[in-house]
Short mmCIF file of the C-alpha atoms (twelve columns), coordinates in Angstrom:
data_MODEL
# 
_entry.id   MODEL 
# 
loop_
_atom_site.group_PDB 
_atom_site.id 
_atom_site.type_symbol 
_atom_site.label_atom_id 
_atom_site.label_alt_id 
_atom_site.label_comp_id 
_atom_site.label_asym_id 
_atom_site.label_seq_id 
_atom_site.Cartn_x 
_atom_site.Cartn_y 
_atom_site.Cartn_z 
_atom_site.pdbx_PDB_model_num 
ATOM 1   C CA . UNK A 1   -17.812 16.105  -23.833 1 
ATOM 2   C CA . UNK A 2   -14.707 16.548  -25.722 1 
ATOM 3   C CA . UNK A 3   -16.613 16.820  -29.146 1 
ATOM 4   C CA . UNK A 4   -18.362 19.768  -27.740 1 
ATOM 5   C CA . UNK A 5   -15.441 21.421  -26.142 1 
ATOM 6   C CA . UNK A 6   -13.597 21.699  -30.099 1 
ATOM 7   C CA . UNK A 7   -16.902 22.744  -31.366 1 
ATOM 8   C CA . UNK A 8   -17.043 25.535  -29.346 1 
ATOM 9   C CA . UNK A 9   -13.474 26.817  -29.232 1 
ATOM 10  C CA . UNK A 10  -13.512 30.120  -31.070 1 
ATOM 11  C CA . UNK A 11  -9.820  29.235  -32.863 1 
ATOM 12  C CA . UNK A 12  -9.794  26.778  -35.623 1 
ATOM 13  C CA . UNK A 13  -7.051  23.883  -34.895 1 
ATOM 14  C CA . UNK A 14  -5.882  20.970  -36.223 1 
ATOM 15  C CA . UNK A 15  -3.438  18.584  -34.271 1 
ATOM 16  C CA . UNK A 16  -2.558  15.580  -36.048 1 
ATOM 17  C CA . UNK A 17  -0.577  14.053  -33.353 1 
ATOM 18  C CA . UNK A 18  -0.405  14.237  -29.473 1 
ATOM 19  C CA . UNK A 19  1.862   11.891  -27.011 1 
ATOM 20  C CA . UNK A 20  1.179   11.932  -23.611 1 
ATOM 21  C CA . UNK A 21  2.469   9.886   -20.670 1 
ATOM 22  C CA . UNK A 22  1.350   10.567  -17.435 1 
ATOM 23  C CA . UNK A 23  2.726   9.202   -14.521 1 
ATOM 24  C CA . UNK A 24  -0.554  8.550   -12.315 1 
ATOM 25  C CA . UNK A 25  -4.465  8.904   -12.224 1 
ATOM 26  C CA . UNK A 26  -6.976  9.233   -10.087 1 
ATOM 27  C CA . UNK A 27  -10.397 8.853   -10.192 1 
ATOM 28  C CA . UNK A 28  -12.392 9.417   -6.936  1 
ATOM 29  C CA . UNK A 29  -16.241 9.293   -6.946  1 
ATOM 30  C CA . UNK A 30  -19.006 8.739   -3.955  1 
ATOM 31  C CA . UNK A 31  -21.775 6.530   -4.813  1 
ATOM 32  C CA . UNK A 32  -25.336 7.122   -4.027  1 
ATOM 33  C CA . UNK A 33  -25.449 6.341   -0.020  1 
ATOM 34  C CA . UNK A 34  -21.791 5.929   0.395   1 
ATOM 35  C CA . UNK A 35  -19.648 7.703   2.897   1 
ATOM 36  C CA . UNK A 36  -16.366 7.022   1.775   1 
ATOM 37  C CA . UNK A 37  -15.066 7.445   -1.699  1 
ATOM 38  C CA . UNK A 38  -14.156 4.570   -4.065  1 
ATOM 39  C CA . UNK A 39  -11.300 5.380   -6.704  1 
ATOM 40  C CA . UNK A 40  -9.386  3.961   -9.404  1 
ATOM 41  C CA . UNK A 41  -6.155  4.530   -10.169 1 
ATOM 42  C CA . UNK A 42  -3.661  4.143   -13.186 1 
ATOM 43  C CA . UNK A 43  -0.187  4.498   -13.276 1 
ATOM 44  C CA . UNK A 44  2.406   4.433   -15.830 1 
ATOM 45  C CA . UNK A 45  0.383   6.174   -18.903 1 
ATOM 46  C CA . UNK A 46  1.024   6.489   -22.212 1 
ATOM 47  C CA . UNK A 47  -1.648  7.897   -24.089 1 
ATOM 48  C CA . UNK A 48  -2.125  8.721   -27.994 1 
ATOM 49  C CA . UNK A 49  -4.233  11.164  -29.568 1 
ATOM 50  C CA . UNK A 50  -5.145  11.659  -33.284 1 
ATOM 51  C CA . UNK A 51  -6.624  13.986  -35.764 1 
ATOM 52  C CA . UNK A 52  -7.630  16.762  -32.992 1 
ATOM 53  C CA . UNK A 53  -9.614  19.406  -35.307 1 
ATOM 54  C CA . UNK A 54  -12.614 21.761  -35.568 1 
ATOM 55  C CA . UNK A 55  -12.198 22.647  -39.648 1 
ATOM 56  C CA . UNK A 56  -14.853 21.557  -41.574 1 
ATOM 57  C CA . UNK A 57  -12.880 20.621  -44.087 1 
ATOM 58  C CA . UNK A 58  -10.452 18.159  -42.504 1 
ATOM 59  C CA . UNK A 59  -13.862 16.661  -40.220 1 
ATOM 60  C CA . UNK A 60  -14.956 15.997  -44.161 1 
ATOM 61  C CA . UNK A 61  -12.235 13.612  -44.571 1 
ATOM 62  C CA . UNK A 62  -11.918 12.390  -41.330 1 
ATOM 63  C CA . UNK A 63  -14.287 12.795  -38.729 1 
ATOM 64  C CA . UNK A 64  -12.942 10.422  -36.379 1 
ATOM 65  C CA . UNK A 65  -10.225 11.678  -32.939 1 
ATOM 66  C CA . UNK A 66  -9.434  8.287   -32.067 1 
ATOM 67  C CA . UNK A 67  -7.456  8.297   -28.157 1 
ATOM 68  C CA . UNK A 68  -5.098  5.348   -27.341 1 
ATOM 69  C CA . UNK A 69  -3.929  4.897   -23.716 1 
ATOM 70  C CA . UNK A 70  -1.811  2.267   -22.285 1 
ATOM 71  C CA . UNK A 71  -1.522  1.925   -18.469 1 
ATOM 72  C CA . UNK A 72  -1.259  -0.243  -15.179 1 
ATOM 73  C CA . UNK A 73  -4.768  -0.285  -13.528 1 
ATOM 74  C CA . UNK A 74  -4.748  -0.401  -9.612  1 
ATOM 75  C CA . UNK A 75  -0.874  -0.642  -10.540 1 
ATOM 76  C CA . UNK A 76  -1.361  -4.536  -11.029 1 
ATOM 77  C CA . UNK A 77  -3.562  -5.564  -14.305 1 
ATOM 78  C CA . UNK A 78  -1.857  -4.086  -17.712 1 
ATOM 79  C CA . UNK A 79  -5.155  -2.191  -19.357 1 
ATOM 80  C CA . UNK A 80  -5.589  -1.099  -23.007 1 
ATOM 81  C CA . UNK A 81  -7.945  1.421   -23.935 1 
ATOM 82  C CA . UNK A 82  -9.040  2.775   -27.347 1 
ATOM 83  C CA . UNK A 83  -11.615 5.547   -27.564 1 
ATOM 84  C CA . UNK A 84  -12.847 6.877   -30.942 1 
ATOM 85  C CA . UNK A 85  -15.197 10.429  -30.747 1 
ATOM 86  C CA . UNK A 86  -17.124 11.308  -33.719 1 
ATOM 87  C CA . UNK A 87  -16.380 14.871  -33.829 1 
ATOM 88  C CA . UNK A 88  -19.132 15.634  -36.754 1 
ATOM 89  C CA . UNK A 89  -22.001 14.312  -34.149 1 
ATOM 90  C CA . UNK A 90  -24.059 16.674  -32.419 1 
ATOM 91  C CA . UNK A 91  -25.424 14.058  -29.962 1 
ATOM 92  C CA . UNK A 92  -21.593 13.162  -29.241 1 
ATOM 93  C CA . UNK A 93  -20.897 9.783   -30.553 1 
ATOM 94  C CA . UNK A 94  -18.334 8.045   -29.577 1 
ATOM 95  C CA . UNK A 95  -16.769 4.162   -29.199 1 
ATOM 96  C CA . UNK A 96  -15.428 2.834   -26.158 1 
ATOM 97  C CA . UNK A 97  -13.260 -0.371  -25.858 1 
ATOM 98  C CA . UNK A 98  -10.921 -1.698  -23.165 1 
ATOM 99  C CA . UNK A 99  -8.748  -4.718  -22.251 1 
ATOM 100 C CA . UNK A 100 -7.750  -5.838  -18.638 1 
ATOM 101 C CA . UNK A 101 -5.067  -8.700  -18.381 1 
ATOM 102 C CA . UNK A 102 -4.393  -10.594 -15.003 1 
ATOM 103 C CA . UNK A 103 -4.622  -9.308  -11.638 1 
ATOM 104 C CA . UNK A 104 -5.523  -10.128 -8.590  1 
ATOM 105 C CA . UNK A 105 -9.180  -9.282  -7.672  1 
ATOM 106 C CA . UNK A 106 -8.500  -7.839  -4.224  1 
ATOM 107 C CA . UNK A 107 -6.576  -4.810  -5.769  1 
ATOM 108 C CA . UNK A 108 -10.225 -3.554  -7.104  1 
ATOM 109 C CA . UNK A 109 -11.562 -3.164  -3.179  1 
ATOM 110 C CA . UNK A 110 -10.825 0.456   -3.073  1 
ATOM 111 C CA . UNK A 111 -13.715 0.286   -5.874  1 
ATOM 112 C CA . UNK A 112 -16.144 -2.814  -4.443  1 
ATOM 113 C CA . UNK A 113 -15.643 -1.822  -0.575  1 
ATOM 114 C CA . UNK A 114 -17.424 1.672   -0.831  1 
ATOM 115 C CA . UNK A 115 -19.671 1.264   -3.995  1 
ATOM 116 C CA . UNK A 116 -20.562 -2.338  -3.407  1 
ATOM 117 C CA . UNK A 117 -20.153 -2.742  -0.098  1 
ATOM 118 C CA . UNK A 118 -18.225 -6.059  -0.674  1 
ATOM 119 C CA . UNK A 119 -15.030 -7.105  0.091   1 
ATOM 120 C CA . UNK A 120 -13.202 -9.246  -2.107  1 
ATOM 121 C CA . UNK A 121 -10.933 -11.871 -0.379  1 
ATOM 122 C CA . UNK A 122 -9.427  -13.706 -3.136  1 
ATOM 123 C CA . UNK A 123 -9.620  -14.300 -6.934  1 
ATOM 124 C CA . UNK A 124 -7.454  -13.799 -10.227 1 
ATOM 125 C CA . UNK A 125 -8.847  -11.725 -12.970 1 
ATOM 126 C CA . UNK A 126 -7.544  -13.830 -16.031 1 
ATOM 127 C CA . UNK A 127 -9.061  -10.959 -18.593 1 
ATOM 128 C CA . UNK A 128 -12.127 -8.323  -18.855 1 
ATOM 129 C CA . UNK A 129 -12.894 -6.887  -21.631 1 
ATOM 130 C CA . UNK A 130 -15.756 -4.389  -22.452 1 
ATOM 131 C CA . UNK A 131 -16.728 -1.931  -25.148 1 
ATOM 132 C CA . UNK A 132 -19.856 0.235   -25.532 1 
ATOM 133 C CA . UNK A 133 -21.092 2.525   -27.476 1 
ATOM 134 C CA . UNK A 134 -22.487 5.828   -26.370 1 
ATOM 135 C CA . UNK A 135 -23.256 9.010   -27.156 1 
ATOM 136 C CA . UNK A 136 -24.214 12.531  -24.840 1 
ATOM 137 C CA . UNK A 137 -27.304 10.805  -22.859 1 
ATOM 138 C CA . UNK A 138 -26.096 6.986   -22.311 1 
ATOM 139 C CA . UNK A 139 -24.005 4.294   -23.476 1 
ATOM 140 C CA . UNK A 140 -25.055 0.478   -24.327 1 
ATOM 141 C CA . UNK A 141 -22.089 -2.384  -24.001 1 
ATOM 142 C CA . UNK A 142 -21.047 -5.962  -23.151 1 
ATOM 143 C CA . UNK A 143 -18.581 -7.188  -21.185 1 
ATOM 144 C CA . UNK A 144 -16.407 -10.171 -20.892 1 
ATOM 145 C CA . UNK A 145 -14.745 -10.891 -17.373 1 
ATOM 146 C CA . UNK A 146 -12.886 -14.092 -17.032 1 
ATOM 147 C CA . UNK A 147 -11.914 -14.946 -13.488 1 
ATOM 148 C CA . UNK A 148 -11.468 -17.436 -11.188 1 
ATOM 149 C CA . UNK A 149 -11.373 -18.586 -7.150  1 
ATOM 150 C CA . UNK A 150 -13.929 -15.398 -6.206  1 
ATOM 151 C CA . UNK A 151 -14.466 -14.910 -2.537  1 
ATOM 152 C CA . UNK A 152 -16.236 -11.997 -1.015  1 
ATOM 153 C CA . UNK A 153 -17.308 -10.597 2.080   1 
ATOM 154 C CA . UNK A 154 -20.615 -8.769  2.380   1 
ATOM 155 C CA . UNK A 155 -19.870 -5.284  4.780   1 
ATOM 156 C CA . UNK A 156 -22.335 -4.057  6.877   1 
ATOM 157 C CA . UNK A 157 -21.913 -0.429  8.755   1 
ATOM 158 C CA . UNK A 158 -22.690 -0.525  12.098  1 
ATOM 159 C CA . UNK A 159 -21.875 2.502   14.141  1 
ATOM 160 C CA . UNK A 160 -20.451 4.146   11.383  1 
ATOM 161 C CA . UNK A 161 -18.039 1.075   10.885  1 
ATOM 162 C CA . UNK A 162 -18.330 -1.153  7.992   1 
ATOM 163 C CA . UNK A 163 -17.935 -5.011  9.372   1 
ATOM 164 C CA . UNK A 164 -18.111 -8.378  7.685   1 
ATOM 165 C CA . UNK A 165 -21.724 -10.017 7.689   1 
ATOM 166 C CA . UNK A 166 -20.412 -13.737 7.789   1 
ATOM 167 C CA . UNK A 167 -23.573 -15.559 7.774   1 
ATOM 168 C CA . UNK A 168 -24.912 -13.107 4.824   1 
ATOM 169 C CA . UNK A 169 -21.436 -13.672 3.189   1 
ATOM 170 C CA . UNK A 170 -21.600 -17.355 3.714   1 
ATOM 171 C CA . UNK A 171 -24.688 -17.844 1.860   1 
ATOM 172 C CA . UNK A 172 -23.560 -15.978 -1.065  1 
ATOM 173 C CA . UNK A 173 -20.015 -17.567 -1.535  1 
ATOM 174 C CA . UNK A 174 -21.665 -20.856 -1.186  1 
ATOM 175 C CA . UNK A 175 -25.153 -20.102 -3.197  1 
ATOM 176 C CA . UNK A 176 -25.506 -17.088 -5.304  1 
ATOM 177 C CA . UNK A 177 -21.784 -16.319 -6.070  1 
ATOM 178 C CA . UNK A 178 -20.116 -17.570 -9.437  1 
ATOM 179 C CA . UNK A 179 -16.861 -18.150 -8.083  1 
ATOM 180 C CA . UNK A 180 -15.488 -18.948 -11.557 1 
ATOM 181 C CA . UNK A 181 -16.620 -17.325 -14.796 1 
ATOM 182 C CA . UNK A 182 -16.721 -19.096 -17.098 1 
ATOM 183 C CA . UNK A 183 -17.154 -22.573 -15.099 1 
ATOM 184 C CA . UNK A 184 -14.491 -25.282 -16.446 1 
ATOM 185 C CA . UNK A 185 -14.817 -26.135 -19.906 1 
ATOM 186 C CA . UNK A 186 -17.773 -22.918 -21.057 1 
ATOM 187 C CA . UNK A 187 -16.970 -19.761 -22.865 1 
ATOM 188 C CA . UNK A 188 -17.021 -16.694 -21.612 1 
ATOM 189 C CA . UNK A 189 -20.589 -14.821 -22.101 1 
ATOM 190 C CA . UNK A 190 -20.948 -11.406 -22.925 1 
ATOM 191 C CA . UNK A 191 -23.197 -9.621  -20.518 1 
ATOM 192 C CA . UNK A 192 -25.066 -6.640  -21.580 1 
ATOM 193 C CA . UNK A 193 -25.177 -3.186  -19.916 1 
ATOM 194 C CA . UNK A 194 -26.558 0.116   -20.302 1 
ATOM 195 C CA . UNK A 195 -25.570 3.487   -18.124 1 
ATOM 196 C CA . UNK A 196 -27.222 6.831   -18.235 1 
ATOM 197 C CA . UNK A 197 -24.767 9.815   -18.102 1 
ATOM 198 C CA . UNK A 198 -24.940 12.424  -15.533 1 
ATOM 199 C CA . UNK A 199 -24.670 16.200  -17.917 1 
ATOM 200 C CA . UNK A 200 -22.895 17.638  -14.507 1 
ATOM 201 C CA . UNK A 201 -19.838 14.967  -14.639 1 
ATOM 202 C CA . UNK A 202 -16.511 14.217  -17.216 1 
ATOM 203 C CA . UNK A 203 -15.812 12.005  -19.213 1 
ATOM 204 C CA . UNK A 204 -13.717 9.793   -16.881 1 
ATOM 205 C CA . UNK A 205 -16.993 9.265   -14.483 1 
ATOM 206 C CA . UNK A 206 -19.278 9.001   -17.309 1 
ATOM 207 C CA . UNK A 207 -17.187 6.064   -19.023 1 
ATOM 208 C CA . UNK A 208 -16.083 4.440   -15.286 1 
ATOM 209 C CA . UNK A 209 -20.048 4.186   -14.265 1 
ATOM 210 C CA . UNK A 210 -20.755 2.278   -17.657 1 
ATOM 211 C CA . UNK A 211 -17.975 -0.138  -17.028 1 
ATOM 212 C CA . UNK A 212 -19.191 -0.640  -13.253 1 
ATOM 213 C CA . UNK A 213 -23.096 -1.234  -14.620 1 
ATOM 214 C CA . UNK A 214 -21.032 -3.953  -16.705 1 
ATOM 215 C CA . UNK A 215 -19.187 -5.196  -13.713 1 
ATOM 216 C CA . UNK A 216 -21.896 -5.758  -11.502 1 
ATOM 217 C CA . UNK A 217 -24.737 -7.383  -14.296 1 
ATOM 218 C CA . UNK A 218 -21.457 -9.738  -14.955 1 
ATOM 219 C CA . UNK A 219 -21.120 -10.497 -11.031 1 
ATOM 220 C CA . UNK A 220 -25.353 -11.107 -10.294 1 
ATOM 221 C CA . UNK A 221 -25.287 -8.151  -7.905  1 
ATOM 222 C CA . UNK A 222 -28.734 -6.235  -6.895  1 
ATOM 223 C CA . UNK A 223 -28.815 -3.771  -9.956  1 
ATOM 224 C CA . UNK A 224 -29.587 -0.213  -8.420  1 
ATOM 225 C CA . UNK A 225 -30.972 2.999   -10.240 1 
ATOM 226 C CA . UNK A 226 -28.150 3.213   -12.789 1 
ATOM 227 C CA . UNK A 227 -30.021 6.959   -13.897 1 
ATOM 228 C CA . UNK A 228 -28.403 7.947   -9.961  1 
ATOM 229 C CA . UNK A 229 -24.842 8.987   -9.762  1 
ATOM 230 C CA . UNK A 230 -22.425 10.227  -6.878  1 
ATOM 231 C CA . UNK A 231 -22.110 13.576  -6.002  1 
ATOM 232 C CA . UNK A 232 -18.127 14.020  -5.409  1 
ATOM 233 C CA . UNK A 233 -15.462 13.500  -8.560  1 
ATOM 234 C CA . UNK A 234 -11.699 14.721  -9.192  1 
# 
């Protein structure tokens, strides 16, 4: 965790300011029973970090490193993300909050075809947003996703070959899918979350899991073990 990693630096600094753009990242991870990785990827970065200290004294009047980024997720939906660590908390507090404008859904399959095992044929994100708060052990949120015209396939591997199950998928599109959220004329509903962290992993996997517990409570999918993570990250 970052708070923990200016705790124990042995040098005292104190940062007020630092700009960084970046011009892509990737986030690889394999899921509990997966074979092939699912990633994410942001391009275009430009990232903001404040108030980066370990002195006691300037923690006293501020104890708060917010971080600021600014990016193109899957290099299609414009994303916001503001992070604020509580560098005066042992147990590693810290805020999470993030904004997804439009895209289309079937840029997110590098994500839903390996850890979901579902293929998404069509759909528009119109906007998800999401915040949590966490600390060193697990993080508690809600999330807002606002799409429409949802079609998926469910993938089956057979032979070591994942393949559409079109009877399964049929029956889901048609029954248990919400194709549009929120249906014509609703609000949006937050739906709640909650994601353990893995002690072995960053802080990229630790805040991507949260936001996929979010994803899939918001879609109706089969919750699984969320106190399991993947073995595999960059």
């Amino acid at each position: 965790m970052p708070q923990e990693a200016l705790r124990d630096l042995e040098q005292k600094i104190n940062i007020k300011q630092l700009d960084i753009h970046v011009p892509t990242f990737e986030y690889t991870e394999l899921m509990p029973g997966a074979k092939q990785k699912s990633y994410i990827e942001i391009t275009d970065i430009d990232a903001k970090v404040t108030n980066i200290t370990n002195i006691d004294k300037q923690l006293k009047q501020n104890h708060l490193m917010p971080l600021q980024i600014e990016g193109s997720l899957m290099k299609e939906g414009r994303t916001e993300i503001d992070i604020n660590f509580d560098n005066r908390s042992l147990s590693n507090d810290f805020t999470f909050n993030a904004t997804c404008f439009e895209m289309p859904l079937q840029t997110l399959n590098p994500i839903t075809e390996p850890g979901m095992n579902l293929s998404i044929k069509d759909g528009i994100n119109r906007k998800l947003t999401t915040s949590f708060e966490a600390n060193g052990d697990s993080a508690i949120g809600t999330m807002r996703f606002k799409y429409n015209d949802l079609k998926i396939s469910v993938l089956n591997t057979r032979n070591g070959v994942k393949k559409e199950g079109k009877f399964v998928s049929f029956l889901i599109n048609t029954i248990a899918l919400k194709s549009d959220n929120p249906k014509r004329g609703n609000f949006v509903l937050p739906v709640k979350y909650k994601n353990y962290r893995n002690k072995r992993r960053s802080i990229v996997g630790y805040c991507w899991r949260s936001i996929f517990a979010g994803m899939k409570e918001t879609l109706g999918l089969k919750k699984e073990e969320n106190k399991q993570s993947g073995t595999d990250q960059n």
